[in-house]
C-alpha positions in Angstrom: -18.2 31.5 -13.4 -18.7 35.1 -11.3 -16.4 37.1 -10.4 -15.4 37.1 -6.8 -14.8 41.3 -7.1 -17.9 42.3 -8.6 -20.4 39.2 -9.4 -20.5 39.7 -13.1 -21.0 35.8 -14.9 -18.9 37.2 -17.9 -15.4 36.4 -17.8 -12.7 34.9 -20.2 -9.6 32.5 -19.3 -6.3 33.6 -20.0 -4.5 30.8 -18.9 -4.8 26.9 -18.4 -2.6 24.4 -17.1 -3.0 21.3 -14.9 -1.9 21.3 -11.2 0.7 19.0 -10.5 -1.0 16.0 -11.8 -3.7 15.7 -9.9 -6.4 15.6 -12.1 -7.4 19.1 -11.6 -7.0 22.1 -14.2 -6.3 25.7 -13.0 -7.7 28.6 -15.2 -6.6 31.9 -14.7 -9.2 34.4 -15.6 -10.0 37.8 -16.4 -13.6 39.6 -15.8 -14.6 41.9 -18.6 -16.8 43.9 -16.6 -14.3 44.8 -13.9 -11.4 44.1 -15.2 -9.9 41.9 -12.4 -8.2 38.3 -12.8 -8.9 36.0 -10.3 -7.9 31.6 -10.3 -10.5 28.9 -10.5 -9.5 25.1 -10.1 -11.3 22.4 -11.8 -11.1 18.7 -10.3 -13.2 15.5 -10.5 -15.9 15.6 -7.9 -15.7 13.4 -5.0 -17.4 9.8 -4.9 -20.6 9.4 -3.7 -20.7 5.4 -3.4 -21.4 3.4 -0.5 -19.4 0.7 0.6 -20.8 -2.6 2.2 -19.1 -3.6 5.0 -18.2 -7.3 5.9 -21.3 -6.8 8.6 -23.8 -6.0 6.0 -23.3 -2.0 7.5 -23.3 0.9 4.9 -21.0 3.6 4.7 -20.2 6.6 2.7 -17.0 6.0 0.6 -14.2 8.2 2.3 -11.1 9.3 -0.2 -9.1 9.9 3.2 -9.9 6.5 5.1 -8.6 4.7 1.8 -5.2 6.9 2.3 -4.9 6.5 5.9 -4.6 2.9 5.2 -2.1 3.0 2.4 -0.2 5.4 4.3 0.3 2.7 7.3 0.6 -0.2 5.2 3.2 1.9 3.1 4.9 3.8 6.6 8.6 4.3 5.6 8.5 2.1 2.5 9.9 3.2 -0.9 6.9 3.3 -2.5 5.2 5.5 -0.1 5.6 8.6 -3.2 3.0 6.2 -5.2 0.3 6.5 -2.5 -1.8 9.3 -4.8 -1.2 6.9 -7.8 -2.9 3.7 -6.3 -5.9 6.2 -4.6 -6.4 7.6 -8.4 -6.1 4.0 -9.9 -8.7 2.4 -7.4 -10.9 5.5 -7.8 -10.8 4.9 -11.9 -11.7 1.2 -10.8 -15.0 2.4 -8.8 -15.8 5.1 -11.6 -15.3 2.5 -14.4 -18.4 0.0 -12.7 -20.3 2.5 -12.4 -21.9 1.4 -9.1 -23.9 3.2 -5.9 -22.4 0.3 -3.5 -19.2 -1.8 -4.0 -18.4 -4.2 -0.8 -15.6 -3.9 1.4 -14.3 -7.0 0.1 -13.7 -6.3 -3.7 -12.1 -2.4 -2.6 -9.6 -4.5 -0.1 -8.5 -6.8 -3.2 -8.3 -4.3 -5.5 -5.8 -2.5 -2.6 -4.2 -5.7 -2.2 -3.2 -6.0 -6.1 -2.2 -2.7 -6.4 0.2 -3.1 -3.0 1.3 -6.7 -4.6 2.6 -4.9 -7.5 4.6 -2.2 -5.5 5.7 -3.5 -2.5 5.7 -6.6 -0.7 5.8 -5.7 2.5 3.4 -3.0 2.0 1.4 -5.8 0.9 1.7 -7.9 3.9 1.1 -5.2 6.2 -2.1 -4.1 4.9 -3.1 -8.1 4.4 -2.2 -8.3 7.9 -5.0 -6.3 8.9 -7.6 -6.3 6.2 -7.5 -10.0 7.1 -7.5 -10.1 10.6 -4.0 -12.1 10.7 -4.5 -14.0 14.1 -0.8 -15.2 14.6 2.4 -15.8 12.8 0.8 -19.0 10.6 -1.2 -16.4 8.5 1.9 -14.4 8.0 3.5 -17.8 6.8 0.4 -18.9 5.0 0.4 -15.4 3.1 3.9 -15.1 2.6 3.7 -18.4 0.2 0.9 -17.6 -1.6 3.5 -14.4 -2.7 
């Protein structure tokens, strides 16, 4: 790590801790040519996975798409405060197959089976549209199969 002061690669941490638990570790540090202390942060880096979409198209994996969907599905819900836990939890999922491509199809169930568990509702709203509900019979259909 160099120092953002004077660009020396010798430093030593004076503190750790994790941030909020996100998954990243902040490090307080100290240069011991200069003197100066300065923060880094440490986090996972980001997925680089394609996803195969229902129309055969390829697209990079996107962190935020994935939330923006939750955060509809779960708009105003009581679970909306678990949003970061499902992202992490279906991130684990993609990590843990170890896989350059994953179809659209097995990241929607997984979604679905995390929103099962929290919120029904949730559930159905994101069903709703990852299914392409035509009218109120899928609702119906969907609603028994809760």
């Amino acid at each position: 790590m160099k120092c953002p002061y004077c660009a020396s690669s010798s430093s030593r941490v004076i503190d750790k801790r994790g941030v909020d638990g996100k998954g990243e570790i902040r490090r307080r540090r100290e240069c011991l040519s200069c003197n100066r202390r300065f923060t880094t942060y440490e986090g996972l880096a980001t997925l680089k996975i394609l996803v195969i979409k229902k129309d055969g198209r390829k697209e990079e994996y996107d962190k935020e798409k994935l939330k923006n969907g939750l955060v509809k599905a779960l708009e105003k819900r009581p679970g909306i405060d678990r949003l970061e836990v499902i992202v992490d939890k279906i991130e684990a999922r993609i990590r843990l197959n170890g896989v350059k491509e994953i179809n659209s199809t097995d990241l929607g169930n997984w979604i679905l089976k995390e929103l099962k568990k929290l919120d029904s509702v949730a559930y159905l709203r994101f069903a709703s549209v990852y299914r392409t509900f035509e009218d109120v019979k899928d609702f119906e259909k969907e609603l028994k199969s809760l």
